[in-house]
N, C-alpha and C positions, 0 to 999 in steps of 0.2 A: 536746172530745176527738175528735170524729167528722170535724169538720170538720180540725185537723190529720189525722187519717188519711188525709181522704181528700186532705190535699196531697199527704201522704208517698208515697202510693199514685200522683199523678201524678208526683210526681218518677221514681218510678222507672220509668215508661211512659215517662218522655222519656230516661232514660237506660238502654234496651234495649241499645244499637251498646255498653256497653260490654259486656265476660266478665263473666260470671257462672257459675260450676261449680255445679251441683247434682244431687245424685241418683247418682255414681258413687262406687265402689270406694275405698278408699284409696289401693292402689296406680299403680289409673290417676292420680288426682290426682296423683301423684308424678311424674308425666310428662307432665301436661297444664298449659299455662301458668293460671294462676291472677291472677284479678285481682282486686284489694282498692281500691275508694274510700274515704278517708276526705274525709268534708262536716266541715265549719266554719263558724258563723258567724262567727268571729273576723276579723280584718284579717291578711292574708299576712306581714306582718312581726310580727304577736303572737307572744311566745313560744310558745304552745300551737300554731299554724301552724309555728315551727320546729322544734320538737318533729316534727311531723308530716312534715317535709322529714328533720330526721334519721333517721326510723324508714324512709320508704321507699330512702334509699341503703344504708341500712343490710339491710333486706329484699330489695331486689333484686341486691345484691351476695353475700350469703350462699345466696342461692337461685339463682346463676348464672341467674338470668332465667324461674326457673321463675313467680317470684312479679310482676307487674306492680302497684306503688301508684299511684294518681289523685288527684290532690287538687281539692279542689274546695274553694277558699277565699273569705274575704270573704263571704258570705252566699247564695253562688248556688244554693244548694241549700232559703234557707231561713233562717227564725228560728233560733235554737237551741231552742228547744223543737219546732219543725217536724223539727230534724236527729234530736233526740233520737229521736223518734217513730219515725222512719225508719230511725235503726239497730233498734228495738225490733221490726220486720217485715222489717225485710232489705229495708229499699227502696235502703239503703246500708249497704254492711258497717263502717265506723268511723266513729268521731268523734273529733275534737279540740276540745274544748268543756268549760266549768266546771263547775258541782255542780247542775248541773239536775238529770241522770239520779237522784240521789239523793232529790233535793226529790220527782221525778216518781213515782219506782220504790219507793223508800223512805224514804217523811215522817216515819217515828216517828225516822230518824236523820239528820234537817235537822240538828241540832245541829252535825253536823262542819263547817258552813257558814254558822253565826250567830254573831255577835257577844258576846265577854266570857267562850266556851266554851273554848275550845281557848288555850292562852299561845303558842304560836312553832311552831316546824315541827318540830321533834326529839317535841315532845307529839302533834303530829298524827301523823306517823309510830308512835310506840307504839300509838295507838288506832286506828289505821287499822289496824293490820299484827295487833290483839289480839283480842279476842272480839267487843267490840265493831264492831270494822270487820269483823270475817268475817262478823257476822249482817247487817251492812248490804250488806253485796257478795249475799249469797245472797238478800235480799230483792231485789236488782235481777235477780239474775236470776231470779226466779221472776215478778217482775212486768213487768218488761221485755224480759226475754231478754239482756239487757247483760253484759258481764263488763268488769272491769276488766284492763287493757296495764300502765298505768303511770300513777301522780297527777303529776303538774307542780306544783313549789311557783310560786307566782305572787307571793311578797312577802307584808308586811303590812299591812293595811289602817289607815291613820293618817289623821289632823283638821287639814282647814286652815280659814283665820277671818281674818278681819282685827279682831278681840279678839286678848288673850294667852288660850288657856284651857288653865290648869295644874292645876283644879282641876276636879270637877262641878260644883261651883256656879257655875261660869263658864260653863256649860252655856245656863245660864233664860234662856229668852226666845228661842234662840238658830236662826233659820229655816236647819235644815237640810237638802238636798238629799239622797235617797235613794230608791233604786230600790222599785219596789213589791212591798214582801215584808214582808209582817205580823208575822215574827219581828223582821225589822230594825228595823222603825217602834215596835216596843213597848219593846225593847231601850233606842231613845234615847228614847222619851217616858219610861218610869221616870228616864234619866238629868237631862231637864230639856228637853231640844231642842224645836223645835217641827218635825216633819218634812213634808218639802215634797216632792209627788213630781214628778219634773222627769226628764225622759230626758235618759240621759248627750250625746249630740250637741245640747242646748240647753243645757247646764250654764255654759259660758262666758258665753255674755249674760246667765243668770239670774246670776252671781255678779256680774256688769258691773253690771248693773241696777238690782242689790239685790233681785229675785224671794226670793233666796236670799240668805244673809249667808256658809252655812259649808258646805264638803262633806267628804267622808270618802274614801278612796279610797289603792288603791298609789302605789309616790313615784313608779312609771313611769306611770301616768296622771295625775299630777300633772302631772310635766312635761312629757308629749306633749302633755296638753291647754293647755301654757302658762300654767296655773295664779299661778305666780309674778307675771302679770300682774296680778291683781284681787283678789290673797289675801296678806296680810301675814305673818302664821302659819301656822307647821307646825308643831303637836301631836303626838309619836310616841304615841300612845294605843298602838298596834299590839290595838288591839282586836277584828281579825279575821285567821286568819290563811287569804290566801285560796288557794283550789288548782284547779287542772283535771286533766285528764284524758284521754288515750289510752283508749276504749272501742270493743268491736268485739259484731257479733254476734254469739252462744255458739253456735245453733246452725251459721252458718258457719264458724265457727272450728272445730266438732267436726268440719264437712263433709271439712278439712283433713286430708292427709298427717302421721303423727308426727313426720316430718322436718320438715313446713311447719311444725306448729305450735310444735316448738321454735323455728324462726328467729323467727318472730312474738312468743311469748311475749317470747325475749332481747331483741329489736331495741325491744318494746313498753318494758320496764322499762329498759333503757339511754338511747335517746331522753327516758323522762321524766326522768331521773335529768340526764341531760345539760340537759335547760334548765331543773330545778331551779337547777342549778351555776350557771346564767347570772345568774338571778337574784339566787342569794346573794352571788354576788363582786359583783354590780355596785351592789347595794343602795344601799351608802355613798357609792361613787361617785355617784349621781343626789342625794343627800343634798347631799354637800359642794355640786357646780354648784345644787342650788336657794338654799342659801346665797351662792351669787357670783351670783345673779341676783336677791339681796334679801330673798328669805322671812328672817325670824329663826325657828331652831330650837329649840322648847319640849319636853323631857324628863319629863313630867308623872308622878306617882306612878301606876302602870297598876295597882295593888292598890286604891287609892281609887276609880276608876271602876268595876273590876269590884265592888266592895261595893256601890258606889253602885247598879248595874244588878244585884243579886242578886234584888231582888223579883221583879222580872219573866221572869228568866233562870228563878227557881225554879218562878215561874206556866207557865213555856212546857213545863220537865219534866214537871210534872204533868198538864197538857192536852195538849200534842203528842208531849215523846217521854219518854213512858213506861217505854217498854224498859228506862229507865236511871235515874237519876241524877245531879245536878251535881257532887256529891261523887265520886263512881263516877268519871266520866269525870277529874277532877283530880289523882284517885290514879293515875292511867298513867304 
């Protein structure tokens, strides 16, 4: 942890030449140009990056130029867990980035970013928006300083294989690639998998190769990564449903004019809302072309594998997040 800080901390030594407002009035704010970075480790064309393009046209046009947005995408700033870090001290005021701040800020409510929890986006949204998502926002900001703009739906996370697997027992034996996150890894070994950790920019030759047989993933990293290529099947398991986020620093954002922080808050929740939208309409569409580029698509029973993975899903409640229950959170 020391060691990201003290990236964070150079980062924002190298980035003095941009504004920074601290320490005045409100109403001077209100007549002083303001400038807001948001860091990304994402690729400039990810949704979460355009998100981030829509929210600063959106702020700088509302604020007639009072408010100046910087983007700093693709990784220049940093891992995302380095970005994170760095909105958490104001080494930079936003992010555009997935459910780290959560895992980081607030572990006992990882659940909203594991596997066989949450069923689709309309259930994430209730529990985001309900008790349970307001004690996880206020845990981030007590331990990060984070606040939440706006979640970005990013799709949902589905199984591809060159087996058919329709069932969990199609599962056994079965070397899957998967990022290193402990609830993930336990999630699929209850189901049967044997999981393989492999960074996502190697994924294509391990599935080439055979390293790996099967991976998991959105149907727009399926077919960016060309997937179609070395993967027979796609399993809509939709057994994650996954999200990012527009997050900014709290106590900058208080630094803010009322006027600024309305434009911000609006611009924050519209932006994400807007490349939600992108995603949900285009879904199907990336569907149908990986079928014209030969995946056969498998509709699998998603109630048999979340049973299948109840053991484990119910071990993780018990020992990580507490706060709740699995039943709890279903009933949303």
């Amino acid at each position: 942890m020391k060691r990201h800080q003290a990236t964070a901390i150079l980062v924002a030594i190298l980035f003095l030449v941009c504004t920074v407002v601290i320490g005045l009035p409100n109403e001077a704010l209100a007549k002083e140009a303001v400038t807001i970075r948001i860091a990304s480790a994402f690729e400039p064309l990810h949704i979460l990056c355009r998100s981030a393009e829509k929210f600063k046209t959106m702020v700088e046009e509302r604020s007639n130029g009072e408010i100046k947005v910087e983007l700093f995408l693709g990784g220049v700033m940093g891992s995302e867990e380095e970005v994170t870090e760095a909105v958490s001290i104001r080494a930079v005021e936003m992010q555009a980035g997935g459910g780290l701040p959560i895992q980081m800020y607030a572990p006992k409510y990882y659940f909203l970013d594991s596997p066989y929890v949450i069923k689709d986006w309309e259930h994430f949204k209730r529990v985001f928006n309900g008790d349970l998502g307001q004690k996880a926002q206020a845990e981030m900001l007590k331990n990060g300083n984070t606040m939440y703009l706006g979640v970005v739906y990013r799709g949902l996370r589905h199984f591809t294989s060159n087996k058919p697997v329709r069932t969990p027992e199609d599962l056994k034996g079965i070397k899957l690639r998967l990022p290193q996150l402990p609830t993930w890894v336990a999630v699929w070994k209850e189901l049967g998998a044997l999981p393989v950790p492999i960074a996502l920019t190697e994924l294509f030759t391990a599935l080439q190769t055979g390293v790996a047989d099967a991976s998991e993933g959105d149907v727009t990293q399926i077919h960016s990564f060309h997937l179609y290529e070395v993967q027979k099947y796609l399993s809509l398991t939709g057994h994650l449903v996954q999200t990012g986020a527009l997050t900014i620093n709290k106590p900058f954002f208080d630094s803010l004019s009322e006027e600024h922080q309305k434009i911000v808050k609006e611009a924050g929740l519209e932006a994400a809302e807007w490349g939600s939208q992108q995603i949900l309409s285009g879904e199907e569409d990336i569907i149908e072309d990986l079928k014209a580029k030969g995946m056969e698509v498998i509709t699998p029973d998603a109630e048999a594998f979340r049973e299948k993975a109840r053991p484990a899903v119910e071990r993780l409640f018990k020992e990580q997040w507490a706060v709740t229950t699995w039943d709890e959170v279903l009933s949303y």
